[in-house]
C-alpha positions in Angstrom: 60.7 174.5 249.2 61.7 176.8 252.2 60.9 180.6 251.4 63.5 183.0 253.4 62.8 186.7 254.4 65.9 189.2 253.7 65.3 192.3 256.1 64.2 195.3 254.1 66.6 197.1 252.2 66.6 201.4 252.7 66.8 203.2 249.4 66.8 207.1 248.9 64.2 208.5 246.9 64.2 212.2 245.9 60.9 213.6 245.7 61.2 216.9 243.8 59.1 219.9 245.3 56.1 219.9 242.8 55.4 216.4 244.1 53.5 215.4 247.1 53.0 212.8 249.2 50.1 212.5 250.8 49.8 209.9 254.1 46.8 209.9 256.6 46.9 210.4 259.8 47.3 206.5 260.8 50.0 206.1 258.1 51.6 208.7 259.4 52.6 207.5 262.8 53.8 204.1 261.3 56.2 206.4 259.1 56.6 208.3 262.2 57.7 205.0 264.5 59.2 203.2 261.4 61.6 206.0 260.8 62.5 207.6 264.4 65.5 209.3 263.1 64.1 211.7 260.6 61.9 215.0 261.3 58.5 214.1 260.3 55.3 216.6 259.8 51.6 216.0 257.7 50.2 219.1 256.7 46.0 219.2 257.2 46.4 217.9 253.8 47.7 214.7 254.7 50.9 216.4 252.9 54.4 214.3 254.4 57.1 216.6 255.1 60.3 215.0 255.8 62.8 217.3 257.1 66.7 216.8 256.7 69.4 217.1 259.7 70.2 220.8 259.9 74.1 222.1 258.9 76.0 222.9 262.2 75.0 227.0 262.3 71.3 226.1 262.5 72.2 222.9 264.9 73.8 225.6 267.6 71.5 228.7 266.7 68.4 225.9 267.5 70.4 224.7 270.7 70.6 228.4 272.2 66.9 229.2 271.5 66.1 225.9 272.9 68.5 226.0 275.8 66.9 229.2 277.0 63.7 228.2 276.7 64.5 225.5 279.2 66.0 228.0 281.5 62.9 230.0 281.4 60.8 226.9 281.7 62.8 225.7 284.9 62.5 228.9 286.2 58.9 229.1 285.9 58.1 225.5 286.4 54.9 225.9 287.9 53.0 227.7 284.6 53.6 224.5 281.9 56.3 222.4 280.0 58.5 223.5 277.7 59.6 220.8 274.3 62.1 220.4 272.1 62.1 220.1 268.0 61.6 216.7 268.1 58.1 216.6 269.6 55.4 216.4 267.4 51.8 218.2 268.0 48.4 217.2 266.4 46.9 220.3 265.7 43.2 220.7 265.8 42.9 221.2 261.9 44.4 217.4 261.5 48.6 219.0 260.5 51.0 217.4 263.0 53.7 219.6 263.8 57.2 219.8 265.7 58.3 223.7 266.3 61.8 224.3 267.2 60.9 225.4 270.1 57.1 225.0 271.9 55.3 225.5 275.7 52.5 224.3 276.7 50.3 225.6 279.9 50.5 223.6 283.0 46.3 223.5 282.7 46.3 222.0 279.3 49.0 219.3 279.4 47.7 218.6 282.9 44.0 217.7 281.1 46.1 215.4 278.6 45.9 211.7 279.3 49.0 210.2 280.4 48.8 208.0 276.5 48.4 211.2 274.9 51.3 212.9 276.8 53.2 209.9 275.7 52.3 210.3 272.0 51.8 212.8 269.6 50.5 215.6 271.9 47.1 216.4 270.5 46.8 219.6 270.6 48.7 223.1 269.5 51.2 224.8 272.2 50.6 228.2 273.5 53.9 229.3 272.2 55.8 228.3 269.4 59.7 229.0 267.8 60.5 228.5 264.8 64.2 228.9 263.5 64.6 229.1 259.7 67.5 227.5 258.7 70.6 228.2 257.1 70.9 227.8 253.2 72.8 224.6 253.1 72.9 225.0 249.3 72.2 227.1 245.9 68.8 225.4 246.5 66.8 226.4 249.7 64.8 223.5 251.2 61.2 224.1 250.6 60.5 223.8 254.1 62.4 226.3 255.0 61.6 229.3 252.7 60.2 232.5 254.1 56.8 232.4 253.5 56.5 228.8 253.8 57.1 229.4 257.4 55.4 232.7 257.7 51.9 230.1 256.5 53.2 227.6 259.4 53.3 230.3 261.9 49.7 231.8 260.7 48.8 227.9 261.4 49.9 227.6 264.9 48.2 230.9 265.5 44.7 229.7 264.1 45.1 226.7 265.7 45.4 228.0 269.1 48.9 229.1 270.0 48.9 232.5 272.0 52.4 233.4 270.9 55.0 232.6 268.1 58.6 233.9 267.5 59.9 233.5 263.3 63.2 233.7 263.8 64.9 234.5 260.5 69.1 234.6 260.9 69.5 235.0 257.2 67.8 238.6 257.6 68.4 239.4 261.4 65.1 239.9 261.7 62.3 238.2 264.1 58.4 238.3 263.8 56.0 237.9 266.7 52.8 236.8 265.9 50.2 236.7 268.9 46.4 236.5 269.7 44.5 238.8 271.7 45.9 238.3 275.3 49.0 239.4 276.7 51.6 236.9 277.6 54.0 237.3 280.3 57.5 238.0 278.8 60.6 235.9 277.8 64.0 237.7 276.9 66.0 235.9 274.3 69.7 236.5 273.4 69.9 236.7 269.5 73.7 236.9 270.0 74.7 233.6 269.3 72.0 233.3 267.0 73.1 236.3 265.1 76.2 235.5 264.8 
């Protein structure tokens, strides 16, 4: 008797909010390369957090914030590397992250090893973005209530970042969290975020 394989069939399952997931760290990147089109993060917790495809007003808000961090990093090439939402950081408290928006100094991603620059960078920008999204229905996405990224932001800022923008459309209203030190400026145009 021959046995045959049949490729593996994709199924939705909806995990309500008061369930968790948990994954470690190793399960998590096989998710991670298993599933390269969805927005993955792991709490310190080993907690999964899959995040859906934004609606089109978060898309282009994202892509404004985004495109002028590039401008700035371009700009200012010699001081670090700028990323985009879709890279992920291992923070030192064991959470992998992607911000929106991140920059990392030229110092510390030059220390990184050219197969952790190629990976999940281990280790928690100097700045961070984060954009909450729009409401896409009655029901906001856990991940992207107020104060469950105001605890994200608090996160990046024990885990090292220097400075953090929360940018919150729905309010018009931004909050800078920062260590210590002062950081040379950036100027972002909320106008098309605004709007």
């Amino acid at each position: 008797m021959v046995q045959t394989f049949t490729e593996p069939q994709t199924i939705s399952l909806e995990v309500p909010n008061s369930i968790a997931l948990t994954v470690t760290g190793e399960q998590f990147d096989i998710l991670a390369l298993a599933n390269p089109d969805l927005r993955l993060e792991r709490t310190a917790e080993g907690e999964l957090i899959v995040n859906p495809p934004t609606g089109g007003e978060s898309g282009n808000r994202n892509l404004s914030i985004s495109g002028q961090v590039d401008r700035w990093c371009e700009t200012h090439e010699d001081l670090g590397e700028g990323f985009d939402s879709s890279t992920g950081f291992i923070l030192p408290n064991g959470a992998t992250r992607s911000p929106d928006a991140s920059w990392v100094s030229r110092a510390r991603w030059e220390a990184l090893t050219p197969k952790e620059r190629k990976g999940f960078v281990p280790l928690c920008p100097d700045f961070v973005v984060e954009l909450r999204e729009a409401k896409l229905s009655r029901r906001e996405s856990a991940s992207d209530s107020l104060s469950t990224l105001q605890a994200k932001m608090r996160e990046y800022m024990d885990n090292g970042a220097r400075l953090g923008w929360l940018i919150d459309p729905q309010n018009q209203r931004v909050e800078i969290y920062r260590q210590q030190a002062e950081v040379e400026g950036f100027v972002l145009n909320l106008r098309r975020v605004w709007r």
